[in-house]
Residue frames relative to the residue before (quaternion, step in Angstrom):
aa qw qx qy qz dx dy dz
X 1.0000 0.0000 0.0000 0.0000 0.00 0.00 0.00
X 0.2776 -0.7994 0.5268 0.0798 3.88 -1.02 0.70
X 0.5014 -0.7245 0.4205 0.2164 2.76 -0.48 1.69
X 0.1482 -0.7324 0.5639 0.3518 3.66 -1.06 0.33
X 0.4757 -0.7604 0.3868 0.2141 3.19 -1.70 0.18
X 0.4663 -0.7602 0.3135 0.3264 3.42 -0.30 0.51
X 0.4958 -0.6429 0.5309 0.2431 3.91 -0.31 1.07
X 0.4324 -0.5684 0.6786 0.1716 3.73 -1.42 1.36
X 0.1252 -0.7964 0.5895 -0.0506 3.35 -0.87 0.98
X 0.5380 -0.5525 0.5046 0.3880 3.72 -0.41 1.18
X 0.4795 -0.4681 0.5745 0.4700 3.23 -1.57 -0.33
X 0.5438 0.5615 -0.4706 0.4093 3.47 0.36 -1.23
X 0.6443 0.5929 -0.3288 0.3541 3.71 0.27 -1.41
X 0.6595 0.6728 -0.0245 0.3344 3.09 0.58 -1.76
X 0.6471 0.3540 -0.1563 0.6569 3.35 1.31 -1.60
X 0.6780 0.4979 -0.3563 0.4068 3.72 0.41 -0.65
X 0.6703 0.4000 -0.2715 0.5630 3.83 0.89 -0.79
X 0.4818 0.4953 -0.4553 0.5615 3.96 0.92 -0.41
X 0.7671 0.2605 -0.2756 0.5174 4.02 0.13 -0.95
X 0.6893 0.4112 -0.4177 0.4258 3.40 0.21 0.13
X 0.5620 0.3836 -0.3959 0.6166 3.98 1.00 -0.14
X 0.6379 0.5560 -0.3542 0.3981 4.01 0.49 -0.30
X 0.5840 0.4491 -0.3530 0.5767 3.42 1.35 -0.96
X 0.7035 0.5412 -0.2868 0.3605 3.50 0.12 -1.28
X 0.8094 0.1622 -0.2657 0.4979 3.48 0.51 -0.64
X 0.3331 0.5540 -0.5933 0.4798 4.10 1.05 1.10
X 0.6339 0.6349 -0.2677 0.3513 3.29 1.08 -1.47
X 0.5071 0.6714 -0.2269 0.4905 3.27 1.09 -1.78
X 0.8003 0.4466 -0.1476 0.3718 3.58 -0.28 -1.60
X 0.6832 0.2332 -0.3012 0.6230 3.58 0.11 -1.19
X 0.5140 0.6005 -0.5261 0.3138 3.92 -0.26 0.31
X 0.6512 0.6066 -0.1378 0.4348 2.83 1.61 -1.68
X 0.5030 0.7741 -0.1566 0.3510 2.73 1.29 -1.71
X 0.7926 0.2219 0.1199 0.5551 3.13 -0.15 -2.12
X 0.5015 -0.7684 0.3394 0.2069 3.84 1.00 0.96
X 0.4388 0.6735 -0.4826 0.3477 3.58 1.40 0.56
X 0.6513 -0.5010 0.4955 0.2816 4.04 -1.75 0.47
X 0.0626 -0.7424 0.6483 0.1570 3.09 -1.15 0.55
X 0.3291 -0.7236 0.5775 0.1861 3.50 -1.44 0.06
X 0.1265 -0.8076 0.5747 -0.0372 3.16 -1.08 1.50
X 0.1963 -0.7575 0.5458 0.2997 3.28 -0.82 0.11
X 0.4499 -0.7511 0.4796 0.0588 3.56 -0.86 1.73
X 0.6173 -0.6207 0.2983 0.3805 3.87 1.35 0.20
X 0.7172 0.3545 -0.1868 0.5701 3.78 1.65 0.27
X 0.7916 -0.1013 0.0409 0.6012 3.17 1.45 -1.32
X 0.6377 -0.5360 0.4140 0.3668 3.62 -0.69 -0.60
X 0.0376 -0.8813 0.4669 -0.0619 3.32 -0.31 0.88
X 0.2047 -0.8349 0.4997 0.1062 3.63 -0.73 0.79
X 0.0589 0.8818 -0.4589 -0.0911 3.49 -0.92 1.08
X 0.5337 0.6229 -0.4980 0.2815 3.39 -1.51 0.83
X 0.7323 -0.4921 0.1888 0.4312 3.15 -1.12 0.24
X 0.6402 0.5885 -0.1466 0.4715 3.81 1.28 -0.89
X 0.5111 0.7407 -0.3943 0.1861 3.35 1.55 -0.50
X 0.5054 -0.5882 0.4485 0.4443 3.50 -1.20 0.43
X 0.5994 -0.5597 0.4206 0.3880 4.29 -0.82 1.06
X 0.7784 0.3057 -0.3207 0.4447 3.64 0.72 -1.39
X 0.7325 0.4281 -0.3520 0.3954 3.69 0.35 0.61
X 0.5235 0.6325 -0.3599 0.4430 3.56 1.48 0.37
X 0.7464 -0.5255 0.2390 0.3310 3.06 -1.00 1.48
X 0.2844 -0.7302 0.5957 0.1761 4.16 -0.95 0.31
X 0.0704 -0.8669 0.4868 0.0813 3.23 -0.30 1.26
X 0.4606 -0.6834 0.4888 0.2861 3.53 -0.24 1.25
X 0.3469 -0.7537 0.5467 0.1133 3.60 -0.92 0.81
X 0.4938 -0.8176 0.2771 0.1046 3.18 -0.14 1.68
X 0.6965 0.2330 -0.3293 0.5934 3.32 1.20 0.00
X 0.5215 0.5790 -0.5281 0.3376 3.86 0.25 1.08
């Protein structure tokens, strides 16, 4: 397996992806927080989690003995 490498990032870069991973996970939290779903995308479709989530957008759990 080949290892990947991490990309040199400018600073400028750097500071911009630092404030963008800061928003996102403030975002993340008070969601938690205040008990509301979020929506990810899972690499095929969209997908909604938590307890409030809409049904047609919650995750399909493959049934383990099929």
């Amino acid at each position: 397996m080949s290892e990947q490498v991490k990309p040199t990032l400018s600073p400028n870069t750097q500071a911009m992806l630092d404030s963008l991973q800061s928003a996102v996970s403030k975002t993340l939290e008070r969601k938690r927080r205040l008990g509301q779903y979020v929506v990810q995308w899972d690499g095929h479709r969209p997908i909604a989690i938590g307890d409030d989530a809409p049904e047609e957008l919650k995750p399909v759990l493959s049934d383990p003995e099929s």
